[in-house]
C-alpha positions as CSV (number, residue, x, y, z in Angstrom):
1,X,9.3,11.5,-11.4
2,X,9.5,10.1,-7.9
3,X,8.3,6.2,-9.0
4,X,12.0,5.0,-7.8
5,X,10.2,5.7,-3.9
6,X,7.2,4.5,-4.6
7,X,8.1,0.7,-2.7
8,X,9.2,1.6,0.8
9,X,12.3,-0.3,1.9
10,X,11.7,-1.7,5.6
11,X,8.3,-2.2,5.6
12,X,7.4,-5.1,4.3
13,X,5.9,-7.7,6.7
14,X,3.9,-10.3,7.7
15,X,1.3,-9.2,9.9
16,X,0.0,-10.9,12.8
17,X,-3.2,-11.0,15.1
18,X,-4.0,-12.8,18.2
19,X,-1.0,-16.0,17.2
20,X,-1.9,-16.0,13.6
21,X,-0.8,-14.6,10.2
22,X,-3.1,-13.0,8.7
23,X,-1.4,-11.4,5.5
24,X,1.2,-8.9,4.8
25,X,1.8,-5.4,4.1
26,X,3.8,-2.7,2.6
27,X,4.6,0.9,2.4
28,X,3.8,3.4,-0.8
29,X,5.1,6.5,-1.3
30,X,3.4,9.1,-3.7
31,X,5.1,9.2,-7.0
32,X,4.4,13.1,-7.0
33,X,6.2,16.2,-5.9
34,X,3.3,17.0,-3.4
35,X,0.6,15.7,-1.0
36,X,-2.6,14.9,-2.2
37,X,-6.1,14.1,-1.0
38,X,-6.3,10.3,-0.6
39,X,-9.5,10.9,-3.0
40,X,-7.3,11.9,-6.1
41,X,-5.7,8.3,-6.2
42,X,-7.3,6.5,-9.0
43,X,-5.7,3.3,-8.8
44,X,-3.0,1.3,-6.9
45,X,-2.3,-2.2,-8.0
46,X,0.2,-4.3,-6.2
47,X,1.7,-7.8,-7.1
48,X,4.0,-10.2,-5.7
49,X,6.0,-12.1,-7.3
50,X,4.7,-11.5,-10.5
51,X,0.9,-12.7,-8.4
52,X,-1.3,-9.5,-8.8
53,X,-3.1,-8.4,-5.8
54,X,-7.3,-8.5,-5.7
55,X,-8.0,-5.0,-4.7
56,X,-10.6,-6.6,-2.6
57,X,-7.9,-8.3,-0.7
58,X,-6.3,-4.7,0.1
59,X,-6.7,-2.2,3.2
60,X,-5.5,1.2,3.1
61,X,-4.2,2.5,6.1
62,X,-3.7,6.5,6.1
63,X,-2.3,7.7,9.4
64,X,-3.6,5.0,11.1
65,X,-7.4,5.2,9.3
66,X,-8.2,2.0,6.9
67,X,-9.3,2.2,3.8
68,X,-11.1,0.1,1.2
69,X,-9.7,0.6,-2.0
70,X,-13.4,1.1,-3.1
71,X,-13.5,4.0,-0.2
72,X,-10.9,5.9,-1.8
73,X,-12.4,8.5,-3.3
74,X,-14.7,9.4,-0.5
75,X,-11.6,10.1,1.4
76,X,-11.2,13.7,0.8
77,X,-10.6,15.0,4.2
78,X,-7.2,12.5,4.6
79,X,-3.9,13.4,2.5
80,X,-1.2,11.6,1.7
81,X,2.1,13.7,1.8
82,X,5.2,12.9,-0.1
83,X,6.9,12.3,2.8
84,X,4.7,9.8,4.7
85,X,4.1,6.3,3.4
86,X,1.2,5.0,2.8
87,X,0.4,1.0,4.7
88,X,-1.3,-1.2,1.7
89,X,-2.2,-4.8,3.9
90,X,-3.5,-7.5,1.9
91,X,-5.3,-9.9,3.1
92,X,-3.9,-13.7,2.7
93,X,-3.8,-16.3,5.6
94,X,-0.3,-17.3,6.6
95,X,1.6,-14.3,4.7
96,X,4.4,-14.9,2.8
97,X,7.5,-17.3,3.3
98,X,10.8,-16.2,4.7
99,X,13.0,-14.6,2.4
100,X,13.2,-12.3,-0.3
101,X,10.0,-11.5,-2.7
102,X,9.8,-9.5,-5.9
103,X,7.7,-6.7,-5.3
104,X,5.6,-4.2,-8.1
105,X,3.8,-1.7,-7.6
106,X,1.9,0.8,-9.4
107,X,-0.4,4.5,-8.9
108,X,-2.4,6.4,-10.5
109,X,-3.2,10.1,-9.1
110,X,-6.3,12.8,-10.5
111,X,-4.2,15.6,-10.9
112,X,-6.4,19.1,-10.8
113,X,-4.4,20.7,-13.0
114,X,-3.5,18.2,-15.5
115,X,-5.1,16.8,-18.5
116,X,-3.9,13.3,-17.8
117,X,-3.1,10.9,-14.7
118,X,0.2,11.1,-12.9
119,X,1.2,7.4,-12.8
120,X,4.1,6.0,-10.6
121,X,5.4,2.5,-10.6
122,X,8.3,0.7,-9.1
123,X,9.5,-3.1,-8.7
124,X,11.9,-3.8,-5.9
125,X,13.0,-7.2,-4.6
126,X,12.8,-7.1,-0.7
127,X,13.1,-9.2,2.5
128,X,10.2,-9.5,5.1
129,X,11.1,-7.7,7.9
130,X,10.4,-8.8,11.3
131,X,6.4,-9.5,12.1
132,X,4.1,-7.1,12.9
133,X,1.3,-7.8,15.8
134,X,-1.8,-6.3,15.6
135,X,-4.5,-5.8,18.0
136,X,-8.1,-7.2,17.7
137,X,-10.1,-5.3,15.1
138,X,-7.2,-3.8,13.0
139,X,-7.0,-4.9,9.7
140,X,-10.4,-6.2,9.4
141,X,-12.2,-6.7,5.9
């Protein structure tokens, strides 16, 4: 229903930490019509150009909280509202080149009421916006 908002436009960027690169990130909408409990997301998978993503390589940051993706489901008292993008960081030494990169990614959400999973996924191609700097401790696997 809302997978066409799923990939975030604007925030897609190297990351940086005391002079270096340390990886990238990018912001998720919910493919649903309401907020959630961070615990009701099943999956999300990410992959750039066309190079899928280790979830292991991934942090989720919810309102400035990280997140394993393994954590996920303990995180029942942090929700993730239709209007506020999630940060997905991954993890990868020097970031990405300059210029534009294809971008796909997909969610799966436990919904209470539904017999099956709501699943959202959307590809955009997008340019790295300027670098983000991050302070000592952030980001940290």
């Amino acid at each position: 229903m809302f997978e066409k908002y799923l990939i975030h436009p604007g925030s897609f960027r190297n990351v940086k930490r005391a002079d270096k690169v340390i990886g990238y990130e990018i912001g998720l909408r919910i493919p649903y019509y309401r907020g959630l409990p961070m615990s009701c997301v099943e999956e999300i998978t990410l992959s750039v150009d066309d190079d899928k993503v280790a979830s292991n390589d991934m942090i989720i940051v919810v309102k400035g909280e990280e997140f394993t993706v393994s954590e996920l489901s303990t995180a029942i008292n942090h929700r993730w509202e239709m209007v506020d993008p999630i940060t997905v960081f991954v993890k990868k030494e020097g970031g990405l080149s300059t210029g534009k990169h294809k971008i796909n990614g997909f969610v799966s959400l436990r919904i209470s009421y539904q017999p099956h999973s709501n699943v959202g996924e959307d590809e955009k191609i997008l340019e790295l916006a300027e670098e983000k700097i991050v302070k000592e401790g952030s980001y940290e696997l």
